[in-house]
N, C-alpha and C positions, 0 to 999 in steps of 0.2 A: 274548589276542584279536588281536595286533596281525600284520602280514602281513610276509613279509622284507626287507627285513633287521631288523625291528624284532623278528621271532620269535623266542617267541610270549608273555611277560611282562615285554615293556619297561612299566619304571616311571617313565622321562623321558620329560618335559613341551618337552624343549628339542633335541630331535633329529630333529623331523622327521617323526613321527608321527603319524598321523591323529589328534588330539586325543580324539573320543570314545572311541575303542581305547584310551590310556593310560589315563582314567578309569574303561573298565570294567578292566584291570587290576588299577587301587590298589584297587577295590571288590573286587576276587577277593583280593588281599592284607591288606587289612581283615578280610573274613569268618574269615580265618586267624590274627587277633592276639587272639581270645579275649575280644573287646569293646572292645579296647585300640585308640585310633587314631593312624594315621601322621602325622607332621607332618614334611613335604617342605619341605628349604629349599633356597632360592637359591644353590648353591655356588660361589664365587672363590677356592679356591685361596689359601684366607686363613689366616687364626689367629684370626677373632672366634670367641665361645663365646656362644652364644644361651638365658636361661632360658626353657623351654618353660613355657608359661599353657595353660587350658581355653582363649582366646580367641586363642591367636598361631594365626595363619593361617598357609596354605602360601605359600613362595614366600620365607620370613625372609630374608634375607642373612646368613649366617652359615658356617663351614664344622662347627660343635661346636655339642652342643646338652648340655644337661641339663637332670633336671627330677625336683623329688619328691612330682610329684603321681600319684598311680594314673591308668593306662589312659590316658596318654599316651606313644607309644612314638618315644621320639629315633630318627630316622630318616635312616639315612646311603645315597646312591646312586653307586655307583660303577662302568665299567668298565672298570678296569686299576689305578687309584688304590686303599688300602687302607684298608678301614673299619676303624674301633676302635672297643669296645664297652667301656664299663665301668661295674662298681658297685661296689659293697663287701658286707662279710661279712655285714652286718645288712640289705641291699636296701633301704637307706633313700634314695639317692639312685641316679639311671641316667646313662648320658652316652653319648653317641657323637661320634665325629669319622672326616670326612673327611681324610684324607692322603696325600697325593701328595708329589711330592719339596718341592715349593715350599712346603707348608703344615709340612712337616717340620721344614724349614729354617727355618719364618719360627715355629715355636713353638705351632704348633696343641697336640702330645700335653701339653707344661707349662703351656698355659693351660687346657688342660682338667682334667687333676688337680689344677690349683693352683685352681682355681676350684669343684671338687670339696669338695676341703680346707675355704677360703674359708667353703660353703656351708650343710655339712652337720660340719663340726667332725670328719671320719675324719683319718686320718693315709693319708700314700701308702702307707703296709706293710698296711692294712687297703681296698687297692681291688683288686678281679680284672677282670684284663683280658683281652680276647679278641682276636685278631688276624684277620680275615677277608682273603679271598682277594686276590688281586692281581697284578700281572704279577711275574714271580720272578726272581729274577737270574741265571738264565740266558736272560732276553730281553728284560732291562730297560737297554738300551743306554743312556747319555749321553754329554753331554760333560765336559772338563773342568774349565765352570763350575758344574756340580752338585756333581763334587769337592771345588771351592774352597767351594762356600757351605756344607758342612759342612765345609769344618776350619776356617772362620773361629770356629766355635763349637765344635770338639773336634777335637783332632788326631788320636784315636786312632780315628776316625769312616773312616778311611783304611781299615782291613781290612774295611768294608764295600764297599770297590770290587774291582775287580778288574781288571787292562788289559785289554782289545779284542787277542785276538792278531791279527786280521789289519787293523784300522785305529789306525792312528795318533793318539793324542789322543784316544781314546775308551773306554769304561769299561761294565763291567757291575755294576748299583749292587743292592744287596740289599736292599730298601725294608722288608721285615718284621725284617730285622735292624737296621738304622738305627734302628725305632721301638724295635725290643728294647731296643736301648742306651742309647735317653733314659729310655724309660721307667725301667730300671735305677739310672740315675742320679739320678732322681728318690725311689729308694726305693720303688717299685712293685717287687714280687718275684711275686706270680701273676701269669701272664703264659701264656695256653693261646691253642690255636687254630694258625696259619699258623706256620710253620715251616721258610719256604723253600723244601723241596722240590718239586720237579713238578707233585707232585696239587693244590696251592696256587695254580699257574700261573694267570691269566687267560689269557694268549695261547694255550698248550699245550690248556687243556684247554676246545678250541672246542665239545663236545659239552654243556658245565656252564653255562660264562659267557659274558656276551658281552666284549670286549675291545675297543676302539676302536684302540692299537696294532695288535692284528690285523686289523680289519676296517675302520677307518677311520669309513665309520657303520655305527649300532649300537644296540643299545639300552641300557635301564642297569637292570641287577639293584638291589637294597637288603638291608642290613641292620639289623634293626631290636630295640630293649632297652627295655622297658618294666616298670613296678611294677604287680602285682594290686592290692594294697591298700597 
């Protein structure tokens, strides 16, 4: 419903939007979760993990959600940043998290499956993970303090960057392979979805997503993982 630059299914609340337009949105996104409803949070670019209730409102603080009650479906908004979905082999528990380089860095994906863990008693080899879109590394420019804040916590986090041939001090960072690798390390091994390439792009593929790297403002698409029963 919403008019440009917001078109035409922005799902944020925090961009500048005509307010009723997002609402009828999430209501057209709702009628599509099969009964199951979205629960929108507050994103900063953090590491908290939020258990989702029949009664948690939108708006939580959190950047990770989980939750093992049916027809509540963890709801992650993103455009450029990478949503992660996850459950396990039995769908006993769902989770989502936002991630972005900062939330990467600051431990979002290992407080989400450790809290998985925690929760629901699986093991990290019995959780599937799904990687959604994002800006891809070939337009995911930084500096090289994002560098440094992954190799303070793994050295080998390195062949996820790549130099800037024509600027100095600057890097093209591969944010679905960074998550790959914690994950990995973590002992997570299904691992589907984004892959890097192109078609993954937020920026490249302006006709799919929206991308706030590309377009400044913008709207924000969602991903979202829910339990029927």
């Amino acid at each position: 419903m919403s008019l440009p630059p917001f078109d035409s299914l922005n799902l944020g609340d925090h961009v500048q939007d005509e307010p009723h337009h997002v609402t009828q949105n999430r209501d057209i996104l709702k009628e599509k979760l099969q009964g199951a409803r979205p629960v929108f949070l507050k994103q900063v670019h953090g590491s908290a993990v939020l258990n989702l209730e029949p009664l948690t409102p939108d708006g939580a603080l959190a950047d990770a959600c989980f939750t093992q009650t049916p027809y509540l479906a963890c709801t992650i908004m993103v455009a450029d940043c990478l949503p992660i979905l996850f459950t396990d082999f039995k769908g006993a528990i769902v989770a989502a998290a936002h991630a972005g380089w900062r939330g990467l860095a600051h431990g979002v994906v290992e407080n989400t499956v450790n809290t998985m863990c925690l929760k629901s008693g699986v093991h990290p080899s019995d959780i599937l993970v799904w990687l959604g879109p994002c800006i891809g590394p070939n337009a995911f420019e930084v500096g090289s303090e994002v560098l440094q804040a992954f190799l303070q916590a793994d050295k080998t986090a390195r062949r996820c960057f790549k130099k800037h041939p024509d600027a100095p001090g600057k890097y093209f960072a591969d944010l679905p392979m960074l998550a790959r690798e914690r994950l990995r390390a973590l002992g997570v091994l299904s691992i589907a979805g984004n892959d890097s390439s192109d078609a993954w792009c937020t920026v490249q593929q302006a006709s799919r997503f929206f991308s706030y790297r590309r377009d400044g403002v913008t709207g924000r698409f969602a991903a979202c993982i829910w339990r029927n029963a």
